[in-house]
C-alpha positions in Angstrom: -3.1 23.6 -15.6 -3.3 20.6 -18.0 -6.8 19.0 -18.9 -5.5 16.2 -16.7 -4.1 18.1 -13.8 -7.5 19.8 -13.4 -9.6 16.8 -13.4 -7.3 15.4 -10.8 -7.4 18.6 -8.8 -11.2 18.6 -9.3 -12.1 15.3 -8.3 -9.7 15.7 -4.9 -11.5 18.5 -4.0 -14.9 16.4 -4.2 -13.2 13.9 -2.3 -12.5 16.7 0.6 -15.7 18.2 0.9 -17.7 14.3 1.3 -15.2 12.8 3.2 -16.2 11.6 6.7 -13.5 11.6 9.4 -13.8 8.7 11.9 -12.2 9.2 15.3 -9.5 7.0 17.0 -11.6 3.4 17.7 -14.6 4.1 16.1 -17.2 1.1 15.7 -18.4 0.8 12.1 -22.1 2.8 11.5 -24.0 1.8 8.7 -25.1 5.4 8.0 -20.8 5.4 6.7 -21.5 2.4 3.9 -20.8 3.8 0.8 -19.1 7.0 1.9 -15.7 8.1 1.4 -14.1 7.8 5.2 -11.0 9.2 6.8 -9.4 7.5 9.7 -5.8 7.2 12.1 -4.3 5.0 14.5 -2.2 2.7 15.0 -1.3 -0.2 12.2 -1.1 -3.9 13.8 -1.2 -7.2 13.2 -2.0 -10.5 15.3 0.4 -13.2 13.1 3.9 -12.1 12.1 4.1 -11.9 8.5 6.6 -15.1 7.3 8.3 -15.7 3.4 9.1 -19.7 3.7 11.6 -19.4 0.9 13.7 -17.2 3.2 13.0 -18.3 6.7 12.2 -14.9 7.7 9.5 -13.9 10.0 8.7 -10.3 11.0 6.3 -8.4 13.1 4.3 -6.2 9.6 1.7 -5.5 7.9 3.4 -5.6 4.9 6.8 -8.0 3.4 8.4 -7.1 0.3 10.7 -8.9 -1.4 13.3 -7.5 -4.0 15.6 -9.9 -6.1 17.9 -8.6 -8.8 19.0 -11.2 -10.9 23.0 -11.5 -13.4 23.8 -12.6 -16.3 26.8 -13.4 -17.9 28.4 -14.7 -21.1 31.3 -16.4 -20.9 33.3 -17.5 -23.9 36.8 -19.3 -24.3 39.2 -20.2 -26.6 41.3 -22.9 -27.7 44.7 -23.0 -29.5 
């Protein structure tokens, strides 16, 4: 393993071994502050998510927007 690849795989194992895993609708302890925690359920949101210069609005947690943009040169001639 590289120098790099070991000091990842080193510091995810440290992660492993400290990491507290919450169950499904836990309330927040404060014996957890400032501890690496591990939880799973489901992902929702209250407001639909909206992008004005579209008009779209979907039900997310997250909206991406990708835009590709052209250019052209256009030259002519005159005889």
């Amino acid at each position: 393993m590289s120098g790099r690849a070991l000091r990842t795989a080193t510091s995810l194992d440290e992660g492993l071994s400290q990491v507290v895993s919450l169950h499904l609708y836990s309330s927040p302890l404060d014996h957890n502050n400032n501890h690496l925690v591990h939880l799973t359920g489901p992902l929702r949101t209250l407001q639909p998510l909206h992008d004005p210069n579209y008009r779209v609005a979907v039900q997310a947690v997250k909206l991406k927007r990708q835009v590709e943009m052209y250019q052209w040169v256009e030259y002519s001639e005159s005889r």
